[in-house]
C-alpha positions in Angstrom: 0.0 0.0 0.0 0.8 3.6 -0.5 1.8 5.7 2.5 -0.5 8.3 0.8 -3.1 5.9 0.9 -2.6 5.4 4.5 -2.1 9.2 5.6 -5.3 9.5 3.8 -7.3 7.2 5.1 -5.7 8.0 9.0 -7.6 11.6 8.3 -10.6 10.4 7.1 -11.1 8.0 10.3 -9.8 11.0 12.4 -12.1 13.6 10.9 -15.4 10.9 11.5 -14.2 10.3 14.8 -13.8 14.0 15.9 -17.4 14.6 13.8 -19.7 12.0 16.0 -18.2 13.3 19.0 -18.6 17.3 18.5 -22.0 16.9 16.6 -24.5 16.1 19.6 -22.9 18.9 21.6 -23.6 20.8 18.5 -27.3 19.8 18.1 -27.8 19.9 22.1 -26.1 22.4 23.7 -29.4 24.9 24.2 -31.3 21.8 25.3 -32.1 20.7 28.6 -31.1 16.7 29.3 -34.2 15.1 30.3 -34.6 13.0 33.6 -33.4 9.6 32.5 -30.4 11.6 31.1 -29.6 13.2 34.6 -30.1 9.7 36.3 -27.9 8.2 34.2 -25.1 10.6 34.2 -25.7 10.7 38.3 -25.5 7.2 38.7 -22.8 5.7 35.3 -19.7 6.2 37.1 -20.9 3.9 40.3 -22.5 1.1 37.7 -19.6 0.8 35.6 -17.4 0.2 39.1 -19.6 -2.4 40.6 -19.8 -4.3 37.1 -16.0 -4.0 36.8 -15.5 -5.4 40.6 -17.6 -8.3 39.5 -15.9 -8.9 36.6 -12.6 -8.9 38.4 -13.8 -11.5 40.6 -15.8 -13.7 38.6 -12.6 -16.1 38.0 -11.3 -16.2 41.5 -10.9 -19.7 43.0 -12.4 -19.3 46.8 -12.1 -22.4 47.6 -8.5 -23.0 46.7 -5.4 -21.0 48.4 -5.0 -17.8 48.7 -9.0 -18.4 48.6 -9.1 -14.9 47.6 -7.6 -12.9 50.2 -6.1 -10.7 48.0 -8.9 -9.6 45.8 -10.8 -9.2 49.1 -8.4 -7.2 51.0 -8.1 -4.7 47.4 -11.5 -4.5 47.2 -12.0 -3.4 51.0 -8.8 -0.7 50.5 -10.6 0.6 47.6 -13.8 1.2 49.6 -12.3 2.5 52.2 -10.0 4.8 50.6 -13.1 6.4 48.7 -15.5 6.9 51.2 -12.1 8.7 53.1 -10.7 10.8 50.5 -13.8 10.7 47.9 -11.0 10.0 44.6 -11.8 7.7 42.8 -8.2 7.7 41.1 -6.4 7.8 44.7 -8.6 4.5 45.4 -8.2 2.8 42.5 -4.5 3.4 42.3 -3.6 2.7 46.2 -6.1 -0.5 46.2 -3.9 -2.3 42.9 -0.8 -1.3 44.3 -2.3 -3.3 47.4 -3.4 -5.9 45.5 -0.5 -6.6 43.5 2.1 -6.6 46.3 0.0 -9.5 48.0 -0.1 -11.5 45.0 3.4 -11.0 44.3 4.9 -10.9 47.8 2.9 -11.7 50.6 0.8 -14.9 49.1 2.8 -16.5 46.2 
């Protein structure tokens, strides 16, 4: 292939990328969201977390050794640490550093 061809077709996907982002704001922006719109931007951040903490612990093996400790002990950090300091980036980030030095240190 070309690298004209490529360049070209790099823009192209760029410029309908940036287009389907800026065009609701575009359309919108004098209109007010209605309620199930509010709800869900209210509530998204909380639902993706809890879907994400299930799917990190779908595969552990509780009845085996470490039986979980680990995942258990993150997950508690992370709770904690948020309903402290209200960051979710400070909990996240402190609860997998947690996490990963148990499962590398503490309980290989």
């Amino acid at each position: 292939m070309e690298s004209s061809y490529l360049v070209g077709a790099i823009i192209v996907a760029s410029l309908a990328t940036y287009a389907t982002r800026l065009i609701p704001f575009l359309l919108f922006r004098t209109r007010e969201p209605s309620p199930l719109v509010k709800y869900i931007e209210l509530n998204m951040p909380l639902m993706i977390m809890v879907i994400l903490v299930f799917y990190a612990l779908k595969d552990v093996k509780w009845e085996a050794y470490p039986y979980g400790i680990a995942e258990i002990v993150g997950v508690v950090v992370a709770i904690a640490l948020h309903v402290k300091f209200k960051n979710a980036l400070l909990s996240i980030f402190l609860a997998t550093l947690v996490y990963m030095f148990l499962i590398q240190k503490v309980l290989c």
